[in-house]
C-alpha positions in Angstrom: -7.5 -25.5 -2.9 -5.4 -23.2 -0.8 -6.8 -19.4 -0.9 -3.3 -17.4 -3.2 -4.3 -14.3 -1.4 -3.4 -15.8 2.2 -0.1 -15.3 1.5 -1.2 -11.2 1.5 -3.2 -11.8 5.1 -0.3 -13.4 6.3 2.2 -10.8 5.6 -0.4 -7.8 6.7 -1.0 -9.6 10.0 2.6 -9.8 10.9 2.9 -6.1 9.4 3.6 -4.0 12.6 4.6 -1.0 10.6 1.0 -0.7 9.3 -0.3 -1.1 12.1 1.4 1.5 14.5 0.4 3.6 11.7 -3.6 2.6 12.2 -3.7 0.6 8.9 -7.1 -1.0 7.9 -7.2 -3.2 4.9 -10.7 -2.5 3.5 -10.8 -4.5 0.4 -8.3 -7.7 -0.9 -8.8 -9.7 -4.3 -6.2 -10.6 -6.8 -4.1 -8.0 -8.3 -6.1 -5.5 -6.2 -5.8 -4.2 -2.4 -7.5 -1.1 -0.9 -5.9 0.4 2.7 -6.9 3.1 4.9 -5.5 5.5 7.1 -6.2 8.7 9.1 -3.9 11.4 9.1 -2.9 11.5 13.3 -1.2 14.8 15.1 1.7 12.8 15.2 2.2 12.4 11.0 2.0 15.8 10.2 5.1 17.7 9.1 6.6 21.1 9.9 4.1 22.1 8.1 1.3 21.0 9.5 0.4 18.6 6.6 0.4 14.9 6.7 4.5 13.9 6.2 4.9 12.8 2.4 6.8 9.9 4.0 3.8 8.6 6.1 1.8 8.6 2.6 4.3 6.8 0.6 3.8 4.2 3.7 0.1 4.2 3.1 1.1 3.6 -0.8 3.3 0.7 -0.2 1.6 -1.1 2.0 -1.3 -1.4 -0.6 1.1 -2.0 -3.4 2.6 -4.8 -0.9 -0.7 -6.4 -0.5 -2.0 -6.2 -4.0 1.7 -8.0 -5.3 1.0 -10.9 -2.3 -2.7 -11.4 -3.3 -1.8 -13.9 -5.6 0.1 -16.5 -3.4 3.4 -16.1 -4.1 5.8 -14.4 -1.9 6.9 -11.1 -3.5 8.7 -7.8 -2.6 8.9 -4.7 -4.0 11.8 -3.5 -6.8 11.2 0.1 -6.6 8.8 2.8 -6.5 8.0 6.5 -7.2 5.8 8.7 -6.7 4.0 11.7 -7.4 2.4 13.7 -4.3 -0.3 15.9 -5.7 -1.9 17.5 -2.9 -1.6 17.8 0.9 -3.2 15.7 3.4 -4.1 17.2 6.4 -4.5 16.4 10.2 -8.0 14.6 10.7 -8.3 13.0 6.6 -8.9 9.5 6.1 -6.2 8.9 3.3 -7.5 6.0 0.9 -4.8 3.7 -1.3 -5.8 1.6 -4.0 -3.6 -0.7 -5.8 -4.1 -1.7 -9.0 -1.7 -4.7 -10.4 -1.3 -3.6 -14.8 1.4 -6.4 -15.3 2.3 -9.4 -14.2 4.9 -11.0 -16.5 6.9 -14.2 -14.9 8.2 -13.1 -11.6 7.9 -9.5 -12.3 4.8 -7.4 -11.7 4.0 -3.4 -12.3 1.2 -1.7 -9.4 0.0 1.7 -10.1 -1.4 3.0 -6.5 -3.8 6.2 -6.3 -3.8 7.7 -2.8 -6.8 10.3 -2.1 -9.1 11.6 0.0 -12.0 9.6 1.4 -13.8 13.2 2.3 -14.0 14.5 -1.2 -12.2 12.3 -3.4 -9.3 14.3 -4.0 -6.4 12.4 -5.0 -3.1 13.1 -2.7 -0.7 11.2 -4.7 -0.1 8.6 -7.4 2.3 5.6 -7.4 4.1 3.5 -10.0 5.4 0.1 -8.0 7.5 -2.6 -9.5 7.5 -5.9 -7.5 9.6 -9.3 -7.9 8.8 -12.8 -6.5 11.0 -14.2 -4.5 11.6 -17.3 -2.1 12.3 -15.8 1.3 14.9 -17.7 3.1 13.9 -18.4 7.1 10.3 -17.2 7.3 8.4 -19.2 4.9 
């Protein structure tokens, strides 16, 4: 029986967003999907703090794997999110996606970005996700 969540490592092997970014997929199960990242010198802001964009990236990416992990192809519909508290040059930044729906095609991911130091969580996100057949690249 094929593995559903190769579907997820194929998508976050060809995923060279992530990767320019420094991405490492830690954990990888059904419905769930944990990714690291560390805050460089060149993903801080104006203000010095890791750019809100950059951690909505970490967000999706988890949320992205977490939807795949189940073997079918799937994108996402829309998300938003919360930031909480900076990052900052030098922190590991932590997101873990958690799949709390799954009806027919259509699936709901909360994601909780934090921390690795202390825990502290940076920002929360709602994802919606859709399965779809992906014309060209399956």
């Amino acid at each position: 029986m094929p593995d559903p969540a190769e579907t997820a490592r194929a998508m976050w092997a060809a995923d060279a967003a992530s990767q320019a970014l420094g991405m490492v997929l830690v954990d990888l199960a059904p419905g769930h999907a944990t990714v690291a990242m560390t805050v460089r010198a060149d993903m801080v802001n104006g203000h010095d703090l890791a750019h809100g964009g950059l951690v909505a990236t970490l967000a999706d990416s988890a949320f992205a794997l977490a939807c795949n992990s189940r073997g079918r192809t799937t994108v996402a519909s829309g998300f938003d999110i919360t930031f909480l508290e900076a990052g900052r040059l030098g922190d590991e930044l932590v997101a873990v996606a958690r799949e709390t729906a799954l009806r027919g095609r259509s699936g709901l991911y909360d994601v909780t970005v934090s921390r690795a130091a202390d825990g502290v969580v940076v920002a929360e996100m709602r994802g919606r996700s859709r399965a779809v057949a992906l014309t060209g690249r399956q």
